[in-house]
VEXTORMAR-657675 format. One record per atom (N, C-alpha, C, O): x, y, z; atom name. Coordinates in Angstrom, 3 decimals. Example, Ala and Ser with C-alpha at 12.3 -4.5 7.8 and 13.67 -1.06 7.14 Angstrom:
BEGIN
<<13.190,-5.690,7.800>,"N">;
<<12.300,-4.500,7.800>,"CA">;
<<13.200,-3.300,7.800>,"C">;
<<14.236,-3.319,8.465>,"O">;
<<12.850,-2.250,7.080>,"N">;
<<13.670,-1.060,7.140>,"CA">;
<<12.900,0.030,7.870>,"C">;
<<13.409,1.138,8.039>,"O">;
% end
This chain:
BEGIN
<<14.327,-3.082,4.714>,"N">;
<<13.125,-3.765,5.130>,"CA">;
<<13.047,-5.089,4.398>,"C">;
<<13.601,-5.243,3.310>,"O">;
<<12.394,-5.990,4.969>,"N">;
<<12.348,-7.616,4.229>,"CA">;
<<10.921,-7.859,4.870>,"C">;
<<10.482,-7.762,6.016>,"O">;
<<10.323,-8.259,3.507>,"N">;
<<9.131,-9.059,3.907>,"CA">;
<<9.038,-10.170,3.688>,"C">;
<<9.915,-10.721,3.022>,"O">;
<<7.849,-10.937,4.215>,"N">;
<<7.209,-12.337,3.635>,"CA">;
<<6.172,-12.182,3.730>,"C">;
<<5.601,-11.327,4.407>,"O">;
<<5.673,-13.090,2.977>,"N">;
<<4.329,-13.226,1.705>,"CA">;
<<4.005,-14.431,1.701>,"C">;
<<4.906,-15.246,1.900>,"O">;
<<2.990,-14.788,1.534>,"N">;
<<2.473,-15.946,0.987>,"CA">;
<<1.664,-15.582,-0.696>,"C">;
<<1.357,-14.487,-1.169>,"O">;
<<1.524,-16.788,-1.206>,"N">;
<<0.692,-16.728,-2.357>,"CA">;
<<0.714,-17.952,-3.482>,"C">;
<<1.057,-19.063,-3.078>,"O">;
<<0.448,-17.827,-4.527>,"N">;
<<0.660,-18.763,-5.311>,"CA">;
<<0.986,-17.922,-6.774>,"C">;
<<0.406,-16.891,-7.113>,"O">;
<<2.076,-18.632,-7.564>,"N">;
<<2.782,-17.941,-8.477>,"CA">;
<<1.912,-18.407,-9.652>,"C">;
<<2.030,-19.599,-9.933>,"O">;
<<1.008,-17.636,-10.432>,"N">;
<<0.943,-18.421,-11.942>,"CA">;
<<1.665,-17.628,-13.041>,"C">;
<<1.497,-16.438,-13.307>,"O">;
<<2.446,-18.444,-13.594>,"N">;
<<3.166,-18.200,-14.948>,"CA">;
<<1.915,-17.308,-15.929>,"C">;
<<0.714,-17.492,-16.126>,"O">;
<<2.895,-16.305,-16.378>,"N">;
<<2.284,-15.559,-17.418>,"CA">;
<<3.048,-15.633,-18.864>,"C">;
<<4.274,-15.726,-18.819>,"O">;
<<2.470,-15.600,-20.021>,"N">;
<<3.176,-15.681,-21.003>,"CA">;
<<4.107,-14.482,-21.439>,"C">;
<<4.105,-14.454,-22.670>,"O">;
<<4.594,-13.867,-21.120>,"N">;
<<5.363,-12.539,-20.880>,"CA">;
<<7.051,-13.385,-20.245>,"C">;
<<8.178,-13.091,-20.642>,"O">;
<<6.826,-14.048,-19.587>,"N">;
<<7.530,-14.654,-18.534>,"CA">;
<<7.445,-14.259,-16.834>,"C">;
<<7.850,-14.978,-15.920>,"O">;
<<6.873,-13.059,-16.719>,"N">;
<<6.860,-13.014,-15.356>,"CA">;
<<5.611,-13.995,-14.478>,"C">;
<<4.926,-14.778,-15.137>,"O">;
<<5.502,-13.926,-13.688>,"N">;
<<4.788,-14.232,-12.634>,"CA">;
<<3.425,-13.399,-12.032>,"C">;
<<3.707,-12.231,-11.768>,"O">;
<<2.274,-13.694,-11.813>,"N">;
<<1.519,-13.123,-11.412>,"CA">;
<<1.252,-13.808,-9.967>,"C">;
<<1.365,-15.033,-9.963>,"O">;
<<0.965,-13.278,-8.921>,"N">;
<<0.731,-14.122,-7.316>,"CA">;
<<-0.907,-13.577,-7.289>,"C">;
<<-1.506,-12.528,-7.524>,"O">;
<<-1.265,-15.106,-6.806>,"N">;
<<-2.887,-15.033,-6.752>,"CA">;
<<-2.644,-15.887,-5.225>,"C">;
<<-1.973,-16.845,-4.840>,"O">;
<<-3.852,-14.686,-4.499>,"N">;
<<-4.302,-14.948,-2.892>,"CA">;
<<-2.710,-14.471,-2.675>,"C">;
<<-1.836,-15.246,-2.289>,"O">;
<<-2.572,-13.582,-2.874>,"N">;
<<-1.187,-13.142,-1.629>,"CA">;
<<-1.806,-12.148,-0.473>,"C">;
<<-2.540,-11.161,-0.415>,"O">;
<<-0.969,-13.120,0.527>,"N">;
<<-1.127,-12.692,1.652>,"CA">;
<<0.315,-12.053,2.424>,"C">;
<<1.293,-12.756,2.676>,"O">;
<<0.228,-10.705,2.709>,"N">;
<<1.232,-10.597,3.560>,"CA">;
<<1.612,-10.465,4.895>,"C">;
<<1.046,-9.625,5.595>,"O">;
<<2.552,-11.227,5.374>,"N">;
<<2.674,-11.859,6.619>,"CA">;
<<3.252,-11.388,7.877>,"C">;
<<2.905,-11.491,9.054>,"O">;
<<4.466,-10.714,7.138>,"N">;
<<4.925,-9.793,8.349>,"CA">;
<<6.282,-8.888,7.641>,"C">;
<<6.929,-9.550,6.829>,"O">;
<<6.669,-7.722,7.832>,"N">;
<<7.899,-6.616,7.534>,"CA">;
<<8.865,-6.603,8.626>,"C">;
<<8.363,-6.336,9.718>,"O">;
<<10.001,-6.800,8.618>,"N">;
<<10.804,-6.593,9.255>,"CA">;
<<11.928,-5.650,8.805>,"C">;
<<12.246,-5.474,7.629>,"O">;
<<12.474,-5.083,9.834>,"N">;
<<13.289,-4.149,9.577>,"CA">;
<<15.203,-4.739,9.936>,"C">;
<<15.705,-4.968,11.036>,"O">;
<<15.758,-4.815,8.760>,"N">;
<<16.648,-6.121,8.755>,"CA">;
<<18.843,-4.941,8.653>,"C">;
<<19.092,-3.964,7.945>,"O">;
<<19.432,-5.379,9.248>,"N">;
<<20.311,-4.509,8.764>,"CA">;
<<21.474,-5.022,7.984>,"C">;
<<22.421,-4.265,7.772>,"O">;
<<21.479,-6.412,7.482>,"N">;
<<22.320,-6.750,6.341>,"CA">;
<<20.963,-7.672,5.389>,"C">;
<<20.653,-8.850,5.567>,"O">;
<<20.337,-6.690,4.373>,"N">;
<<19.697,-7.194,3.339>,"CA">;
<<20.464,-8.331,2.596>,"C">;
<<21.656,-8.184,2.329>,"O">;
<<19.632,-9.715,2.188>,"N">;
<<20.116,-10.442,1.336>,"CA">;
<<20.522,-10.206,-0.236>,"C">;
<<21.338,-10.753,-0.979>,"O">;
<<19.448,-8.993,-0.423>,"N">;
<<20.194,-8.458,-2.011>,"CA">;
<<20.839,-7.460,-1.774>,"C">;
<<20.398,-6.753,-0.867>,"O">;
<<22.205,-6.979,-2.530>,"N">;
<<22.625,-6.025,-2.341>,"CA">;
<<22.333,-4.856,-2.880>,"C">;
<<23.094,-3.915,-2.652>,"O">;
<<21.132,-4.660,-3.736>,"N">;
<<20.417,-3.395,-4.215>,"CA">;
<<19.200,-3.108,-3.272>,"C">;
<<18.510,-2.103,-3.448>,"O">;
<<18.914,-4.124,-2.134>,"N">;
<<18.225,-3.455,-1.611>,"CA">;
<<18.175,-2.338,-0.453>,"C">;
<<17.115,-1.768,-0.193>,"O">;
<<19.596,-2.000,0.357>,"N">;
<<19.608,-0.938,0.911>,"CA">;
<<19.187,0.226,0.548>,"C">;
<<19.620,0.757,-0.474>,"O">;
<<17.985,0.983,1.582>,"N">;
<<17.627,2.028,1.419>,"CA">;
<<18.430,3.326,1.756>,"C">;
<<18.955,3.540,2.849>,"O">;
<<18.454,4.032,0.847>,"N">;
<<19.152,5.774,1.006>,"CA">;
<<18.401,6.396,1.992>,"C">;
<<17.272,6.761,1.664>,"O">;
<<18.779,6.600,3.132>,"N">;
<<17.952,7.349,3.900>,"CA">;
<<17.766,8.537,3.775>,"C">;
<<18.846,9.108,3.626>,"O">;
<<16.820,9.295,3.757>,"N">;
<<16.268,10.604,3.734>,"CA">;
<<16.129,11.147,5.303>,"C">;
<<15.124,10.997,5.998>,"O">;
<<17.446,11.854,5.733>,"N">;
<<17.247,12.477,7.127>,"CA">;
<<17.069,11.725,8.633>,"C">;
<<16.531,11.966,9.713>,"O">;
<<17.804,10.749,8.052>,"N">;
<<17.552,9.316,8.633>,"CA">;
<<18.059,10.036,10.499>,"C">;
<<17.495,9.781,11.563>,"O">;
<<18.836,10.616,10.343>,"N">;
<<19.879,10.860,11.310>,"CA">;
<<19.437,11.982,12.165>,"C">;
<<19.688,12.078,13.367>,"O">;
<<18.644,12.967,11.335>,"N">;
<<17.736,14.155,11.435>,"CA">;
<<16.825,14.323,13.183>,"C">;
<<16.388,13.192,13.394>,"O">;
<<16.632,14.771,13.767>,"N">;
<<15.821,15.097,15.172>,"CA">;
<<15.199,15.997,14.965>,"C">;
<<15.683,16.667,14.053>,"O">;
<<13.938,16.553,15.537>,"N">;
<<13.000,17.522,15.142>,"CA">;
<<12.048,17.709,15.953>,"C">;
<<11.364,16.711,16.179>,"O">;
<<11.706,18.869,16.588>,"N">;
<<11.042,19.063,17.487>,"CA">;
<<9.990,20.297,16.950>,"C">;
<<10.367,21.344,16.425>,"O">;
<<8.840,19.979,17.167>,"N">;
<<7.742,21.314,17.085>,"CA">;
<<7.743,22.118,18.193>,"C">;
<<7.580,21.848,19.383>,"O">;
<<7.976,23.266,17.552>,"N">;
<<8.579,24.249,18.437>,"CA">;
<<6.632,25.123,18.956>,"C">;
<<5.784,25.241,18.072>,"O">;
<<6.504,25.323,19.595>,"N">;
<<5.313,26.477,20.409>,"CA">;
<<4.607,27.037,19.178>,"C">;
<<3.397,26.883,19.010>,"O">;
<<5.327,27.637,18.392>,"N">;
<<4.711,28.694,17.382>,"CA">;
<<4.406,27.557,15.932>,"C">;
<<4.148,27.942,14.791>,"O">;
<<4.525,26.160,16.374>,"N">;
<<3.866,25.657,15.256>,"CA">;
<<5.147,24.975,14.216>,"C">;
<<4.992,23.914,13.613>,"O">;
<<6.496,25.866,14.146>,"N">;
<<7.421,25.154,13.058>,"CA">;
<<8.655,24.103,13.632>,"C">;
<<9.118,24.005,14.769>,"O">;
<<8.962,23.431,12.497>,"N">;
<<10.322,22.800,13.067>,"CA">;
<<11.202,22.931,13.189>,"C">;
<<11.787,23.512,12.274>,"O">;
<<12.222,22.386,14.737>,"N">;
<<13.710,23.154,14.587>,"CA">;
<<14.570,21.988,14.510>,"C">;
<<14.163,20.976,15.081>,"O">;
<<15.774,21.942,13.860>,"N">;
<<16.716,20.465,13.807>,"CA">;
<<17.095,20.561,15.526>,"C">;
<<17.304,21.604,16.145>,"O">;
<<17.109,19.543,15.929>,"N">;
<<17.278,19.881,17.798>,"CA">;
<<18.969,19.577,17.646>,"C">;
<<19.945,20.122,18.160>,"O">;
<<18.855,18.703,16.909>,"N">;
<<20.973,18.422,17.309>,"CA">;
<<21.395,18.977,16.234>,"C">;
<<22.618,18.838,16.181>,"O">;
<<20.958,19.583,15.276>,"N">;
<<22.206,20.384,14.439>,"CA">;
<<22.033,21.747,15.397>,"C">;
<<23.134,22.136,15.787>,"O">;
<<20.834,22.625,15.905>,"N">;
<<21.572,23.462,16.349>,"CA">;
<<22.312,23.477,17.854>,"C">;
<<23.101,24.325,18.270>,"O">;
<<21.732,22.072,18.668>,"N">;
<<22.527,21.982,19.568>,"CA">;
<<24.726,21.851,19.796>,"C">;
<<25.679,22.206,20.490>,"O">;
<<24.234,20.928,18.371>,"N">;
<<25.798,21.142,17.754>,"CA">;
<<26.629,22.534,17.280>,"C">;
<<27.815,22.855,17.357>,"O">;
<<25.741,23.027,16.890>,"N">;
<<26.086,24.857,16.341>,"CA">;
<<26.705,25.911,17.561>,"C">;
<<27.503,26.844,17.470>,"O">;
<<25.960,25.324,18.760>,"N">;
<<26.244,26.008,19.938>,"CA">;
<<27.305,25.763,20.113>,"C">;
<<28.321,26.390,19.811>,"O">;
<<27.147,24.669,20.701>,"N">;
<<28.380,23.721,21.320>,"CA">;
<<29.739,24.312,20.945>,"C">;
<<30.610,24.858,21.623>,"O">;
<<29.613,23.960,19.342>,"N">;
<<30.958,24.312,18.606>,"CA">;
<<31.654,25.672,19.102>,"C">;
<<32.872,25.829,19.191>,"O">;
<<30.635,26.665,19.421>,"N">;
<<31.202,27.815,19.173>,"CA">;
<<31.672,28.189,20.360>,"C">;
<<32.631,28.950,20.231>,"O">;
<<31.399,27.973,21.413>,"N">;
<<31.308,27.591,23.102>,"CA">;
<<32.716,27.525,23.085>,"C">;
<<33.282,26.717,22.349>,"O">;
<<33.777,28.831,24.339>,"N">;
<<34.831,28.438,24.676>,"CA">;
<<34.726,27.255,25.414>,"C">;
<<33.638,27.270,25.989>,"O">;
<<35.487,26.023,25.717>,"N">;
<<36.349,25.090,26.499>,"CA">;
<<35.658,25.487,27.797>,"C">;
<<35.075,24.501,28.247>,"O">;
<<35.536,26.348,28.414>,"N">;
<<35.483,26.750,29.891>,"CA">;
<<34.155,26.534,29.919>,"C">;
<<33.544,26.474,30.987>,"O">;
<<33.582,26.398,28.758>,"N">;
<<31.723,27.040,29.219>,"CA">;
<<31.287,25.505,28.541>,"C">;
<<30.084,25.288,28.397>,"O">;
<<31.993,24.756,28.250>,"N">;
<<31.144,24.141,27.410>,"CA">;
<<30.410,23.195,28.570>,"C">;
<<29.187,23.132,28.446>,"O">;
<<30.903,22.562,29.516>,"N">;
<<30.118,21.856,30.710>,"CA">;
<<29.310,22.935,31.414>,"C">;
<<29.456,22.835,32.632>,"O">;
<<28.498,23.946,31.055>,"N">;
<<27.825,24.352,32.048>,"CA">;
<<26.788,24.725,30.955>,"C">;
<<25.646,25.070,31.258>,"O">;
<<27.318,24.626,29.399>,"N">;
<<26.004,24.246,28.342>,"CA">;
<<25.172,23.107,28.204>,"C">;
<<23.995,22.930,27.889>,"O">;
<<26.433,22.153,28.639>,"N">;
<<25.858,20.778,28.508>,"CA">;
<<24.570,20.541,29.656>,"C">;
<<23.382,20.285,29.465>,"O">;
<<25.313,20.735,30.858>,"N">;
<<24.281,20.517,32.020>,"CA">;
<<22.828,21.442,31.629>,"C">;
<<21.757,20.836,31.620>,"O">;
<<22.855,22.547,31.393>,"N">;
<<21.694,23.225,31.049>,"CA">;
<<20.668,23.230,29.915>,"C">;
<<19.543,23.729,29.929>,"O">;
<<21.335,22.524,28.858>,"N">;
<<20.885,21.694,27.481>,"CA">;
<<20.561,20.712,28.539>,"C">;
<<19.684,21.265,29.202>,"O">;
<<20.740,19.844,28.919>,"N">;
<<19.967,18.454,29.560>,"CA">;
<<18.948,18.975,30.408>,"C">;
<<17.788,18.634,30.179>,"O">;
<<19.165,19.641,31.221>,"N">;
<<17.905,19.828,31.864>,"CA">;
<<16.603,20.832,31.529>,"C">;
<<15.473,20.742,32.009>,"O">;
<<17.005,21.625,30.748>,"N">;
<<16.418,22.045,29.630>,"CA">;
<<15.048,21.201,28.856>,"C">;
<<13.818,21.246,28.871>,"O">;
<<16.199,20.393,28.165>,"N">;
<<15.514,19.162,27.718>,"CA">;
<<14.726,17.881,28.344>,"C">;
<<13.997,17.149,27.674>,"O">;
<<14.966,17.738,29.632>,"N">;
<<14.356,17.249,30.558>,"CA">;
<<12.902,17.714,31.013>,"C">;
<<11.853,17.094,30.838>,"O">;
<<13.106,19.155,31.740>,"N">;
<<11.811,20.117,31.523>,"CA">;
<<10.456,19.710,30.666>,"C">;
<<9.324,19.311,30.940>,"O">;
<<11.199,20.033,29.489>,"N">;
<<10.430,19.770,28.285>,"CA">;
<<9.643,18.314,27.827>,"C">;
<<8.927,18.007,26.875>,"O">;
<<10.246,17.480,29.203>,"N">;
<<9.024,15.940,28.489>,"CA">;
<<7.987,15.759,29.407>,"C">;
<<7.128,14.900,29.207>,"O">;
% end
């Protein structure tokens, strides 16, 4: 993420900076940060999740992947088609 700011910097005797009247202007969501410590570690970044009827959550593509995997060759296009429409149903 990268922001901008407005404000005005007054020197503190410490050496840092204090910003008086900052205003912030707008966040953007950026994918080569100018510092290189600022990339964020994502937490589940990748993760899908659906509330299931009874209230809890299920990972939708890890266990769609779980299936899949285990699925002879012969069956696996007639999982796929029925996972999609499945999932279709459901919006």
């Amino acid at each position: 993420m990268s922001s901008r700011a407005l404000g005005q910097l007054i020197p503190e005797s410490n050496g840092c900076n204090r910003v008086k009247d900052f205003r912030l202007v707008a966040i953007d969501c950026v994918a080569d940060p100018s510092f290189g410590k600022a990339f964020v570690n994502g937490i589940l970044e990748s993760k899908q999740y659906v509330l299931r009827e009874n209230g809890h959550y299920e990972e939708l593509y890890d266990n769609f992947e779980k299936k899949l995997v285990t699925l002879p060759r012969s069956d696996k296009d007639q999982y796929l088609r029925s996972a999609i429409l499945s999932f279709i149903n459901k919006l």
